[in-house]
C-alpha positions in Angstrom: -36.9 -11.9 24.3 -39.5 -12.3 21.4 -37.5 -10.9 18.4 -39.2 -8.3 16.1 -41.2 -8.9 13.1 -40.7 -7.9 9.4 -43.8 -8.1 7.1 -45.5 -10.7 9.6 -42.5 -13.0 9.5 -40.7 -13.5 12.4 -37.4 -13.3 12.7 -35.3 -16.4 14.2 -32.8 -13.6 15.7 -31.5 -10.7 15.8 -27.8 -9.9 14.8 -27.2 -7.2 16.6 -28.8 -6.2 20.0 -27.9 -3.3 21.7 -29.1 -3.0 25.4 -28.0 0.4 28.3 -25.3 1.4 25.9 -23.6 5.1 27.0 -21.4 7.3 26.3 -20.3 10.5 27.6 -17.1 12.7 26.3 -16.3 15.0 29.5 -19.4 16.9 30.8 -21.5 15.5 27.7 -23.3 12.8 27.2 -23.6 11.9 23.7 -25.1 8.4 24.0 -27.5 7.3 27.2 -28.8 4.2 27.8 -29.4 3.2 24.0 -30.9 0.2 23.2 -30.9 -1.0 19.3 -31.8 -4.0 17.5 -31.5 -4.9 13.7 -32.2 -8.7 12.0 -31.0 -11.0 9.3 -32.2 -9.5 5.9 -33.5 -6.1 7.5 -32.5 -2.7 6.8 -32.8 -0.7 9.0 -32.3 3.2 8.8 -31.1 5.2 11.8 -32.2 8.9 11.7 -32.1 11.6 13.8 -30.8 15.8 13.9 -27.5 16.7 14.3 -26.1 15.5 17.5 -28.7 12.8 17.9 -25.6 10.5 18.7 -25.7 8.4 15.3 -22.4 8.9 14.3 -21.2 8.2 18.2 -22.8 4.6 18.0 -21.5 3.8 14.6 -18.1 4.4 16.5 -18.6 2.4 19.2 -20.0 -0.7 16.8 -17.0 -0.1 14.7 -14.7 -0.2 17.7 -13.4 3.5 16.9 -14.5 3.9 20.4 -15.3 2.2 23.6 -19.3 2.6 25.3 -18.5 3.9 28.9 -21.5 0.9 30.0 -23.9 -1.2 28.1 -24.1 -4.5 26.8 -23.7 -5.5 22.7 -24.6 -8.7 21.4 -23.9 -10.0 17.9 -25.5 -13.1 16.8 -26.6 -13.5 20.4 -22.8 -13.8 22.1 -22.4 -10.9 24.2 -19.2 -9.2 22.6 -16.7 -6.4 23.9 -15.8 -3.8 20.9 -12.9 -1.5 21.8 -11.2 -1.7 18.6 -11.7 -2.0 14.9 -10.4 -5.1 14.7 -12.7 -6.7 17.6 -15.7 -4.9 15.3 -14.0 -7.1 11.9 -14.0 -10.5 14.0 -17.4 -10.2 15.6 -18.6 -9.6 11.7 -19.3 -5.9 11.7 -18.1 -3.8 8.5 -18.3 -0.5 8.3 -18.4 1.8 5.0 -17.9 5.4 5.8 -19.1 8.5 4.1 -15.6 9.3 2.6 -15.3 5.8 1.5 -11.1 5.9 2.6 -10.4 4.5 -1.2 -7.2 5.2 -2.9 -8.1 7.3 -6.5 -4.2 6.2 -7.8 -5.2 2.6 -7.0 -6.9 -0.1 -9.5 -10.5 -1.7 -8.2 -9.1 -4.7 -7.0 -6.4 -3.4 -5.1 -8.8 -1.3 -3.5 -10.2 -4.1 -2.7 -7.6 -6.1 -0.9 -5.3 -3.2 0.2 -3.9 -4.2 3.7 -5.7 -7.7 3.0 -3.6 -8.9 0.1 -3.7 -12.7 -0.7 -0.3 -14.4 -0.1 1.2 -11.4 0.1 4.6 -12.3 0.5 4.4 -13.7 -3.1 1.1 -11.5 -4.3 -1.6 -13.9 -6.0 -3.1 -11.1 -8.4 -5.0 -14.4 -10.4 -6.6 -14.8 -7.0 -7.9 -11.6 -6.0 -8.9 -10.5 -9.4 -11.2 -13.9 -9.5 -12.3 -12.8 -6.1 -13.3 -9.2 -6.7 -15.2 -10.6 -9.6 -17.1 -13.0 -7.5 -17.4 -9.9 -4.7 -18.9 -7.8 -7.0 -21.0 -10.1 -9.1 -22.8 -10.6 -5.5 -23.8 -7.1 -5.9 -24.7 -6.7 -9.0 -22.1 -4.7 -10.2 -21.8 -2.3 -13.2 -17.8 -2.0 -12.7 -16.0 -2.0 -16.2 -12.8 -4.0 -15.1 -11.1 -4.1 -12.0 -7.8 -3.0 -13.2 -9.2 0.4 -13.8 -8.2 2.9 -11.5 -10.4 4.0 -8.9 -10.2 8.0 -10.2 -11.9 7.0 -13.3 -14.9 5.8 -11.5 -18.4 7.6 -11.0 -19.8 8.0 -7.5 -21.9 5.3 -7.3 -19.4 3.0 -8.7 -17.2 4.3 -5.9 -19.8 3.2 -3.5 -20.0 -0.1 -5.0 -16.4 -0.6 -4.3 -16.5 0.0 -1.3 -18.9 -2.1 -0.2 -17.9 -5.1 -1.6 -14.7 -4.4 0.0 -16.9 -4.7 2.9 -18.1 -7.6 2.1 -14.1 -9.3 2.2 -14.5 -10.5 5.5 -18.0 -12.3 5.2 -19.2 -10.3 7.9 -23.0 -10.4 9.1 -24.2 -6.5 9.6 -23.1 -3.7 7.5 -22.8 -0.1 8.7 -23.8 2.7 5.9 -22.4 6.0 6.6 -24.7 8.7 4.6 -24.0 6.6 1.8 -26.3 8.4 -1.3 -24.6 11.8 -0.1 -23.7 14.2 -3.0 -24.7 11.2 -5.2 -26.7 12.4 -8.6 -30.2 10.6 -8.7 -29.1 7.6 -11.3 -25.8 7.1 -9.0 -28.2 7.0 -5.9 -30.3 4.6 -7.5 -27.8 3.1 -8.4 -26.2 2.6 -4.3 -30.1 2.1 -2.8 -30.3 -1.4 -5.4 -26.7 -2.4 -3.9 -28.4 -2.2 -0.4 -31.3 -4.3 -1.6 -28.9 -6.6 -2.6 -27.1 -6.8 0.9 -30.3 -7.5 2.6 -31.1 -10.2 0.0 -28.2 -12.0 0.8 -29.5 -12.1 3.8 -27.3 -9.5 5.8 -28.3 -7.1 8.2 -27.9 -3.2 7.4 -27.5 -0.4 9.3 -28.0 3.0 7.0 -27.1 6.3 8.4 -28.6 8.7 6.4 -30.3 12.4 6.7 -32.8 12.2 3.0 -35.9 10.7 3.8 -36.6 9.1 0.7 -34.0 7.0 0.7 -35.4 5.5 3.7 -38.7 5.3 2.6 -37.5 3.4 -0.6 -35.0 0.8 1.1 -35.3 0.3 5.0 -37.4 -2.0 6.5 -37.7 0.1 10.3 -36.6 3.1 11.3 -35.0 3.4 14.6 -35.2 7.5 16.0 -32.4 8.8 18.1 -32.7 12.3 19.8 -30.2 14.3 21.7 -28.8 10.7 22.6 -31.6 8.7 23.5 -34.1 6.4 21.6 -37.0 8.2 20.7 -39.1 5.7 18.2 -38.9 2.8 16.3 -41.0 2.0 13.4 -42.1 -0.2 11.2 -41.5 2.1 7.0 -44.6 0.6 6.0 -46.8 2.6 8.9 -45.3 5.0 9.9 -46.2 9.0 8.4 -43.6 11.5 7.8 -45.4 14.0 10.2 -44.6 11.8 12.9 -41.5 10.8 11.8 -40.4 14.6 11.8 -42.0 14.7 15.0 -40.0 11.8 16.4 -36.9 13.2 15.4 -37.6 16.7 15.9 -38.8 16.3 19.3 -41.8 18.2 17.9 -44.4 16.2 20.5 -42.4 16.9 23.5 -41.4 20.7 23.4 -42.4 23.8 25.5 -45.2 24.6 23.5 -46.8 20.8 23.6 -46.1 21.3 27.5 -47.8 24.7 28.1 -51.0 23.6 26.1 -51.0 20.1 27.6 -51.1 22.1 30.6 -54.0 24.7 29.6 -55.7 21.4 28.9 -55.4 19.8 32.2 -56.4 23.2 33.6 -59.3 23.5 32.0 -60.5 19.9 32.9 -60.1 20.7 36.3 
């Protein structure tokens, strides 16, 4: 398979390819036959209404649940994901919307909670050079890491939890709605830290409903309605009328039908 291109450059591979995945709970079925791609230093948004599915396949790449069929590849290994930790060793990191910090905690122990260095015999030296280097990565306006996390602004929140991301050198990040309830500086602020990601050359994954925050940091935008594909494009070319169409299923509704058959009436 010929792998996508970005700007005229092609890409060598893709990270993450998605092929027939599904996924049904009872009598629904929120995912069906979903195919997905993303590259090496790409950010891509995924978009779609309510119920489109998107939070249902950031599950089942984060292991949280298992696709009923389909085929995921990472790095072009075929890989089975039916638990968090298969999602950590196959490089996948996912930030979620709440962020699952601890307010009473200091940055760096955020940072390593449950991932402690030696921790029989803690090496706080260690970690505190780490976070540093983790954060300086991103570009991080974080006073100190021994402040606690409760004194932190949004955005700063956000940066801490994506560099705790960034712990297990993974290669494709997964953004849960991360500008929500952000104030414009602080959402500035998170859309540079993505920039970042895919300058270091990872792959990205954003989840996110406001449209300019696609428009300013993704790459392609990948369409998923009432649990099927329904568009990729390329940022640079694509309009936001048929974007909203895409999503909306605004080209494919009873209306569109009826005059497409008025149409083929009249031609006849």
């Amino acid at each position: 398979m010929t792998s996508p291109t970005i700007d005229g450059k092609a890409e060598t591979a893709n990270v993450l390819r998605m092929r027939g995945v599904s996924k049904t709970f009872g009598a629904v079925a929120a995912l069906k036959n979903v195919d997905l791609d993303v590259n090496r230093g790409e950010v891509l948004a995924l978009v779609g209404d309510n119920g489109a599915g998107k939070s249902t396949l950031i599950k089942i790449l984060s292991g949280v649940f298992s696709s009923d069929s389909g085929t995921i590849y990472i790095d072009g290994k075929e890989r089975a994901i039916t638990s968090p930790a298969d999602a950590r060793s196959a490089g996948i990191a996912t930030v979620y919307q709440d962020l699952a910090l601890c307010d009473n905690l200091t940055v760096v122990n955020n940072l390593f909670l449950g991932q402690e260095i030696s921790p029989a015999n803690l090496d706080e030296t260690a970690m505190e050079v780490k976070s540093w280097e983790l954060l300086k990565q991103l570009s991080a306006k974080i006073p100190s890491v021994q402040v606690a996390i409760a004194s932190l602004s949004g955005g700063q929140r956000q940066t801490v939890a994506i560099a705790r991301s960034l712990l297990g050198e993974p290669s494709l990040i997964l953004l849960d709605e991360p500008t929500a309830a952000l104030g414009v500086a602080q959402t500035a602020e998170v859309l540079n830290l993505i920039e970042r990601l895919r300058d270091n050359g990872l792959a990205v994954i954003m989840i996110t409903h406001n449209m300019v925050d696609v428009r300013a940091v993704s790459d392609r935008i990948a369409v998923l309605r009432l649990g099927q594909n329904n568009g990729v494009f390329l940022t640079k070319d694509v309009s936001n009328s048929d974007l909203v169409a895409s999503i909306t299923g605004a080209t494919d509704n009873e209306v569109t039908r009826r005059e497409s058959r008025v149409h083929q009436d009249q031609e006849g």
